[in-house]
N, C-alpha and C positions, 0 to 999 in steps of 0.2 A: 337183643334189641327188640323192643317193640315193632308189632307191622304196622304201628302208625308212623313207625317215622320213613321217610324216604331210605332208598338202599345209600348204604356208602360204599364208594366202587373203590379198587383198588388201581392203579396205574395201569394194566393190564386189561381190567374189566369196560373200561372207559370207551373203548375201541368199541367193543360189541356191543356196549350199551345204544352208542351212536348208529350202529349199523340196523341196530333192533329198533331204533324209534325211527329211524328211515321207512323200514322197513313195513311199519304200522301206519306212513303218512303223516307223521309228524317232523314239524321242522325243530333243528333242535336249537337253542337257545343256549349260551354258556355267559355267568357272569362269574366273577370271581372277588375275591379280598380276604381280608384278614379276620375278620368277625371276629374280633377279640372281646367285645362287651358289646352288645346288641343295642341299637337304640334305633329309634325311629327313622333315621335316614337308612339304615341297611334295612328294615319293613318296606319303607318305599320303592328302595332301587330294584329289589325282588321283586314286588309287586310288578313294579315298570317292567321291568325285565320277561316277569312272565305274560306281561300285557302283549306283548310282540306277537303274541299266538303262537306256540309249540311245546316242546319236553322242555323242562328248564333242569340244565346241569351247574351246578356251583363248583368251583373249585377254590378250596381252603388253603390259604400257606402256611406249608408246614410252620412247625417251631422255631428251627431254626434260619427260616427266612422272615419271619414274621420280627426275630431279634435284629437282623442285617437292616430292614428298613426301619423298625420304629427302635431300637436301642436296646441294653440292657434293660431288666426288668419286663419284656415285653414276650412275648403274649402272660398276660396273668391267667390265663385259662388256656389248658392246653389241647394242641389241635384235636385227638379224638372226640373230647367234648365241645369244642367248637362245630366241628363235622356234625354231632351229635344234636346241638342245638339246632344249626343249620338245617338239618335234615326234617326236623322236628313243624318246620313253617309248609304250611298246606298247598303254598304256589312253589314249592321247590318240589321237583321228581326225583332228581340223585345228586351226591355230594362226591367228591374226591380231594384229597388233598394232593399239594404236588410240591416240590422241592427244588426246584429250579426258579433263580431270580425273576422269571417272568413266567404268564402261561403261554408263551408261543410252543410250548412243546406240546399242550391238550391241545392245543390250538390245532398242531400240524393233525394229531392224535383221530380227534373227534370231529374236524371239518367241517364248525358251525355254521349255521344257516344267518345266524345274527351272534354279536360279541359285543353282551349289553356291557356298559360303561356309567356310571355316576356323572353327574352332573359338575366333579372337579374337572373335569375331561371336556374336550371338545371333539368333532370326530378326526381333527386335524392332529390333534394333541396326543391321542391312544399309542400306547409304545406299541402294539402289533397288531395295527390298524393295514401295513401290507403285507404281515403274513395273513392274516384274517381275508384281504383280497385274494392274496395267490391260492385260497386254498376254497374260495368261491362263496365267502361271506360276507358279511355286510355290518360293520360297525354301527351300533345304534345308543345315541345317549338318552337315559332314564333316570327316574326318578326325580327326585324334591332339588332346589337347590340348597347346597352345601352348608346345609346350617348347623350338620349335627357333626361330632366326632367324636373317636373314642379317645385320642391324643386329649384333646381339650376336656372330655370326661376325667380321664387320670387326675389333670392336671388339679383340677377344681378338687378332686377328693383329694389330694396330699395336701392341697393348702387349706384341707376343711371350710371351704366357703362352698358347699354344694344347698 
């Protein structure tokens, strides 16, 4: 890997990553999704997300949860290279991918300071908007509103009207 891109951490490494940005004074910042085909609203949300002030951690869903929510056929690009793109944007510091149907477990893991969330979200709406509380963070929604997607990208290129 290039040292241009952001590290990608391992399940393991996530822990001490959190504790090291702590530990520099930095707060740390986690957003997460699927980055399956990049488009302008996940540029945004990042941005937003690292606009919070602090380290900004992304967490990618694996392959095979990324199939569980959006369906067969999905991810078209698979998570090391998702990670790998991810990593690659100059407002992300580190990437990890995770495997469990939600990130409440970085969650519990990394004890973000903020648990940036897209604009489909309200902060009422966030599925681990009270572990993100009990564990002394503070849910913040970012980015553009909801115009872009990569479901509705697919969709337009299988029916060739892009």
């Amino acid at each position: 890997m290039s040292e241009l891109l952001a590290p990608i951490l391992s399940h393991e490494e996530v822990a001490d990553f959190a504790v090291i940005t702590r530990s520099r004074g930095s707060k740390l910042i986690l957003a997460n999704g699927c980055f399956d085909l990049i488009h302008a609203g996940h540029i945004r949300y990042l941005i937003g997300a690292k606009s919070l002030g602090g380290t900004l951690l992304v967490a990618i869903n694996s392959d095979e949860q990324v199939r569980k929510l959006k369906g067969n056929g999905r991810p078209v690009v698979p998570q090391n290279e998702r990670a790998e793109v991810v990593a690659a944007f100059r407002c992300v510091d580190a990437v990890t991918i995770f495997d469990q149907p939600t990130v409440a477990e970085i969650i519990r893991l990394v004890r973000p300071d903020f648990h940036a969330k897209g604009t489909d979200y309200t902060t009422g709406t966030v599925p681990e908007r009270d572990i993100v509380r009990e564990c002394g963070g503070e849910v913040a929604i970012v980015g553009d509103p909801k115009d872009h997607s990569s479901s509705i990208l697919f969709a337009t290129l299988r029916r060739g009207s892009v």
